[in-house]
C-alpha positions in Angstrom: 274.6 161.0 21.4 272.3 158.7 20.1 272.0 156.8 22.9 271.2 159.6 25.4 268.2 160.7 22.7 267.0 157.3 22.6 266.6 157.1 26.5 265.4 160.5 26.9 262.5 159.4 24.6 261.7 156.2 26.6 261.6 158.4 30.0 258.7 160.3 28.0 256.6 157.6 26.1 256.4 155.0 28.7 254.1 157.0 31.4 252.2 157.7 28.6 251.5 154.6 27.3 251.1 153.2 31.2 248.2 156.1 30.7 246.3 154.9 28.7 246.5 150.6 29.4 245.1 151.6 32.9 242.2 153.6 31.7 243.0 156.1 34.1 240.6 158.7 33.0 239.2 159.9 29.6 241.2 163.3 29.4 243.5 163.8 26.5 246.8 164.5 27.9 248.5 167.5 26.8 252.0 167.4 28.9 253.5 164.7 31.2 251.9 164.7 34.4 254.0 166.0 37.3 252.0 164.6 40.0 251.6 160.6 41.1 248.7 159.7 42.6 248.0 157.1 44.9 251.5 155.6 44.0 250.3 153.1 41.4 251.7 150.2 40.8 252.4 149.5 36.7 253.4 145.7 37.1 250.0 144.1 36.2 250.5 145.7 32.9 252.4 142.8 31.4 249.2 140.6 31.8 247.0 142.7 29.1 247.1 140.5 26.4 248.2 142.9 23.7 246.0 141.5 21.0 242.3 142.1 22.6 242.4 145.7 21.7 242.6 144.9 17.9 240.3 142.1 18.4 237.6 143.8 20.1 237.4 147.0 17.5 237.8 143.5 14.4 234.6 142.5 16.2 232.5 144.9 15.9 233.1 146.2 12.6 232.7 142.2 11.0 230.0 141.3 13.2 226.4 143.3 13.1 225.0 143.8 16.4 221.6 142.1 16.9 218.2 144.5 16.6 216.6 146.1 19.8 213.0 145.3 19.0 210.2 147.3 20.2 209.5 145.4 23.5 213.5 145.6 24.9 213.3 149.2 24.5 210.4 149.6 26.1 211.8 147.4 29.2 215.1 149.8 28.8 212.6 152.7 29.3 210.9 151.0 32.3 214.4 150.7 34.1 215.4 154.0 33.6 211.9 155.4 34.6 212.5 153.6 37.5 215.5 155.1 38.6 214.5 158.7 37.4 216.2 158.7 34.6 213.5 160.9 32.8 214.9 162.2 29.6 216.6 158.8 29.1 213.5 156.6 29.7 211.7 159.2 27.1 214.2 158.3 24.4 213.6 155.3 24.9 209.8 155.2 24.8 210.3 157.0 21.3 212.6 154.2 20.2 209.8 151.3 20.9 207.4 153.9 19.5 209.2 154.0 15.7 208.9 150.2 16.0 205.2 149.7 17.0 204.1 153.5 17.0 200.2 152.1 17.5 201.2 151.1 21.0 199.0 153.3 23.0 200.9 151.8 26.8 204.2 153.2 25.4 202.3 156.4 24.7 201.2 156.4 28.4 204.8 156.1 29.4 206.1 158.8 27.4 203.5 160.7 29.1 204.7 160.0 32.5 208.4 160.1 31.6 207.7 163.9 30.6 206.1 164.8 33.6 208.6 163.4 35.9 210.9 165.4 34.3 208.9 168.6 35.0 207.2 169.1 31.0 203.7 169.1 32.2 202.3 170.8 29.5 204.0 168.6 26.8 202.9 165.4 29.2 199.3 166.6 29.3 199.0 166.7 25.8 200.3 163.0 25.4 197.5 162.0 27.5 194.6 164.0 25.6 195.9 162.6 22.8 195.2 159.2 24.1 192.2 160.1 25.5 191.0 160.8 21.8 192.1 157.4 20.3 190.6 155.8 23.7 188.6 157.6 26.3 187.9 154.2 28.4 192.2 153.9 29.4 192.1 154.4 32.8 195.9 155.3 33.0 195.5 158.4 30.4 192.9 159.9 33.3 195.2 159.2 36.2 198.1 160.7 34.1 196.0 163.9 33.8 195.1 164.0 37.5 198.5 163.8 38.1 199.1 166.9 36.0 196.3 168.7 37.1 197.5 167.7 40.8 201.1 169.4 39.7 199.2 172.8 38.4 197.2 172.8 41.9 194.0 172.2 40.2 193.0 170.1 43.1 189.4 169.9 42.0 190.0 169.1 38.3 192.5 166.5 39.5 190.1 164.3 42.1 187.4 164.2 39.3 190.7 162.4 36.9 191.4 160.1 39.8 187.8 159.2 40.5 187.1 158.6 36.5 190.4 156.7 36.7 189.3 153.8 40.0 186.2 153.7 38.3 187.6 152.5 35.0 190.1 150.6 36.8 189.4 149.8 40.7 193.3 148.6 40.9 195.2 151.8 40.1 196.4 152.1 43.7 198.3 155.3 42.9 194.9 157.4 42.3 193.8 156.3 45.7 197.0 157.5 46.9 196.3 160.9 45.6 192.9 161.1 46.1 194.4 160.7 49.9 196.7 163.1 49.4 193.7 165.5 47.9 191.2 164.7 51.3 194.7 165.9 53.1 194.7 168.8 51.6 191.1 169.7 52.5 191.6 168.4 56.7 189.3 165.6 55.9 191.7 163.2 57.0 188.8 160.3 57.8 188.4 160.2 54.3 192.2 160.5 53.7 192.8 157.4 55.6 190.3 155.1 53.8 191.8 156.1 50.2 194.7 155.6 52.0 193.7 151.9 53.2 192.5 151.1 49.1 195.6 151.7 48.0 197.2 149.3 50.4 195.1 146.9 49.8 196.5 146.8 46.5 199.9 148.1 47.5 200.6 146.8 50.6 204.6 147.2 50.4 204.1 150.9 49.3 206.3 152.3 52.8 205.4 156.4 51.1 201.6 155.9 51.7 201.8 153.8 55.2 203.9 157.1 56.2 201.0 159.2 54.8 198.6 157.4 56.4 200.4 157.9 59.5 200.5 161.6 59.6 196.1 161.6 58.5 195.8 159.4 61.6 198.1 162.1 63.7 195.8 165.2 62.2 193.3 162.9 63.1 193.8 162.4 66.9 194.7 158.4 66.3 198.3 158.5 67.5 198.4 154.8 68.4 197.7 154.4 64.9 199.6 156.7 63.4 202.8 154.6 65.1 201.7 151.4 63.9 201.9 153.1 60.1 204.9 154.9 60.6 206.6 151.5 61.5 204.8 149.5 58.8 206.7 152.8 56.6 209.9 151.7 58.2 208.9 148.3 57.4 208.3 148.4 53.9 211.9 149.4 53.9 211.3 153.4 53.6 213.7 154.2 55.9 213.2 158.3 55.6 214.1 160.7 58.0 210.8 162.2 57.4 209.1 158.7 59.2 211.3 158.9 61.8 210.8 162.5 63.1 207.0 161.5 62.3 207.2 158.9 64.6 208.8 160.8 67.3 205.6 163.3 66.8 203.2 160.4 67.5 205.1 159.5 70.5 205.4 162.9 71.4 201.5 162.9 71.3 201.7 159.6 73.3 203.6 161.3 76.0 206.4 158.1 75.4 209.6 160.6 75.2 212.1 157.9 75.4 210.3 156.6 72.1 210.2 159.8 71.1 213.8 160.4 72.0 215.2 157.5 70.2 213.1 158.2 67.1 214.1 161.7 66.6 217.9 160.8 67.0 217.3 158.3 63.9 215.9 161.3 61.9 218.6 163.5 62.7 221.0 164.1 65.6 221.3 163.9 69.3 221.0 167.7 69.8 218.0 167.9 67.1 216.3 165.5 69.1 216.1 167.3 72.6 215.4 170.3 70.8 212.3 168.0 69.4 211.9 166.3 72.5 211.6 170.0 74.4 209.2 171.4 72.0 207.1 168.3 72.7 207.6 168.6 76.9 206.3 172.9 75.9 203.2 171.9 74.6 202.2 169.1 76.7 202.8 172.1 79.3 206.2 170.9 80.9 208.3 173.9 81.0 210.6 172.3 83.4 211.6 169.1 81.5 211.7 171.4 78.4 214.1 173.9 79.3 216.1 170.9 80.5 216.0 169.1 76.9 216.7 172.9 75.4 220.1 173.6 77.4 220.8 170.1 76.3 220.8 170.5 72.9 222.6 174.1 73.2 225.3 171.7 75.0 225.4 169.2 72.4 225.2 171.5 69.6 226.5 175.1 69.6 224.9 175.3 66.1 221.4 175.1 68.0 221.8 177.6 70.5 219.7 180.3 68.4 216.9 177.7 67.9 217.1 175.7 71.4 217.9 179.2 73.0 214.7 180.7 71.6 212.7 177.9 72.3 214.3 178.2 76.0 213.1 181.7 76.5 209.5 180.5 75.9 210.0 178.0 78.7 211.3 181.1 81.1 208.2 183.1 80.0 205.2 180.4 80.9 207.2 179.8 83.8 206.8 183.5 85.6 
């Protein structure tokens, strides 16, 4: 009798020990799981060494982990504000800030942090603040731009971003929305040339060669606008956006096998004639664009109320 109990109680505790060695999730397990997955195999178990458990948890209760000092956290706070990380990178910044709290750069970032995470209010008054205890920090005026920029004060923000380049003439990312500002208003000349500052300071920046592309498209300069798009692509911004951008420039250029092949990177084969027979419409080929239409109906049942619309303009300029 005590023999069966004893090996009904080994059926039950071993899966449950195999559990937890394996790391298999961080669930607390209320009953025995009736379900295998994946058919596991529990023979690399025997190489655990039994003892590191024990020795780990000794470790860090004898031994006191060394001080983060104001510059590591800051560098923490740069990596995850890099990876958009907001709230993360903002804990962070306050971290270095109860170290060296007089360090008006970690202010900045704080600032920023916020305001990628949507605060914009709480971000704007970070960088008033600094603008207080320094009205000459050039990144405290771009920061409010950038704010302003987000409320759609457009006017307010080009007067930060000007203030900003004229403070410091390296901030490329003012030029790049002082761009985006003269886009706003179709001057696109002028859109380009803040455009071409900021490269000059950023030339690896693929989001602003594609911006400059699409002023030089508005602009009329569609051999240009190519040569940016592919500089984008270059610069290792591989967006669908620059792709279907180029395939508008070479749309422009009347080069549909360009156009063709562009398109299909930014989407699919059927999306692409669709693009490719709204191009052939307006450059006033209703033939070739009904063709291009049917063929993305063909290729994609899904496009048939698009393509098929876009088809029945074809039949109209064609009475």
């Amino acid at each position: 009798m005590i023999l069966k109990m004893i090996k009904r109680s080994a059926i039950i505790i071993v899966p449950l020990i195999c559990f937890f060695l394996t790391g298999c999730g961080s669930k607390t397990v209320m009953v025995e799981p009736r379900v295998t997955y994946g058919n596991p195999s529990q023979d690399h178990i025997r190489d655990i060494p039994q003892v590191r458990y024990k020795a780990l948890s000794e470790s860090i209760e004898n031994k006191q982990l060394p001080e983060i000092n104001a510059d590591e956290y800051e560098k923490l706070g740069d990596a995850l504000l890099s990876k958009g990380k907001y709230f993360m990178a903002y804990m962070q910044y306050e971290n270095s800030l109860k170290k060296n709290k007089d360090n008006i750069r970690v202010e900045y970032k704080k600032g920023v942090s916020l305001l990628g995470g949507g605060r914009n209010e709480e971000s704007q008054k970070i960088f008033k603040l600094i603008l207080q205890k320094q009205p000459d920090f050039a990144l405290a005026h771009e920061g409010m731009g950038r704010v302003n920029f987000k409320n759609k004060l457009y006017h307010i923000a080009k007067l930060n971003f000007e203030k900003a380049v004229d403070l410091n003439p390296l901030l490329w990312r003012s030029y790049a929305y002082l761009g985006n500002l003269y886009d706003l208003k179709k001057e696109y000349d002028l859109a380009v040339q803040e455009y071409k500052t900021a490269l000059t300071i950023k030339p690896d920046a693929g989001y602003i060669h594609n911006n400059m592309g699409v002023s030089l498209y508005m602009y009329g300069r569609y051999k240009n606008a190519v040569d940016s798009f592919y500089q984008a692509l270059r610069s290792n911004y591989n967006s669908k956006k620059v792709y279907n951008n180029l395939g508008r420039a070479f749309v422009a250029l009347e080069l549909y096998d360009n156009a063709l092949e562009a398109f299909e990177k930014g989407g699919t084969k059927a999306s692409a004639y669709n693009n490719i027979g709204v191009g052939y419409l307006k450059n006033g080929n209703t033939t070739k664009a009904a063709e291009c239409f049917e063929k993305a109906i063909e290729l994609s049942p899904r496009f048939y109320v698009l393509a098929n619309e876009n088809l029945k303009k074809c039949r109209l300029k064609q009475q």
